[in-house]
N, C-alpha and C positions, 0 to 999 in steps of 0.2 A: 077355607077348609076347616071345620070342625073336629076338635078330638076325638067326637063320636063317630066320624068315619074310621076313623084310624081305628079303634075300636073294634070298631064291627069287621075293620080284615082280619085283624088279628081274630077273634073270634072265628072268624071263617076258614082262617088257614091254621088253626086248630082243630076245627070240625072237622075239616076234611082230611087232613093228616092221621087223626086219628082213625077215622072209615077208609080211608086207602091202606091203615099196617091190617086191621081185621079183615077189610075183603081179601087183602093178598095172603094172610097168613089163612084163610077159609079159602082157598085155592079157585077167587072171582079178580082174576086179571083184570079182564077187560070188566068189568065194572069198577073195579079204584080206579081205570084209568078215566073212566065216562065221570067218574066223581071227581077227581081233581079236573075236570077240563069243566065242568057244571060248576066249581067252586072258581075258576080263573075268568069264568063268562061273570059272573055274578058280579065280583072285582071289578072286570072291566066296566061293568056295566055301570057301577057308583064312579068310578072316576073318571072317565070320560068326559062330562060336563066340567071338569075340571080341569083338564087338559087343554079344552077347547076352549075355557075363559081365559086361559095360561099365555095360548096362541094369539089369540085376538088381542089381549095384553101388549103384548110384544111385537102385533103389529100394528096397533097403534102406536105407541112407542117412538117405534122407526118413521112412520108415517107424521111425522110433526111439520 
């Protein structure tokens, strides 16, 4: 894992912190909510291969 991932969450969970207090205080609920689930898919989406090398990791590991 690179620190440019880490980076780019923190980026993202800025962006969209910031677009979830304006939509909400501009009275668009349900779109801060579509935005922070669209900012959590994203996330997901960068670290998953990372999780999955984590697992596999670990069961080779066990697997000796």
């Amino acid at each position: 894992m690179t620190i440019n991932l880490i980076f780019r969450i923190g980026a993202v969970g800025i962006l969209v912190s910031v677009l979830c207090q304006v939509l909400k205080h501009s009275g668009r609920e349900e779109q801060a909510f579509l935005t922070s689930l669209a900012g959590l898919v994203l996330v997901l989406y960068w670290v998953v291969p990372y999780i999955y090398e984590l697992f596999e990791t670990i069961r080779d590991l066990f697997a000796l």
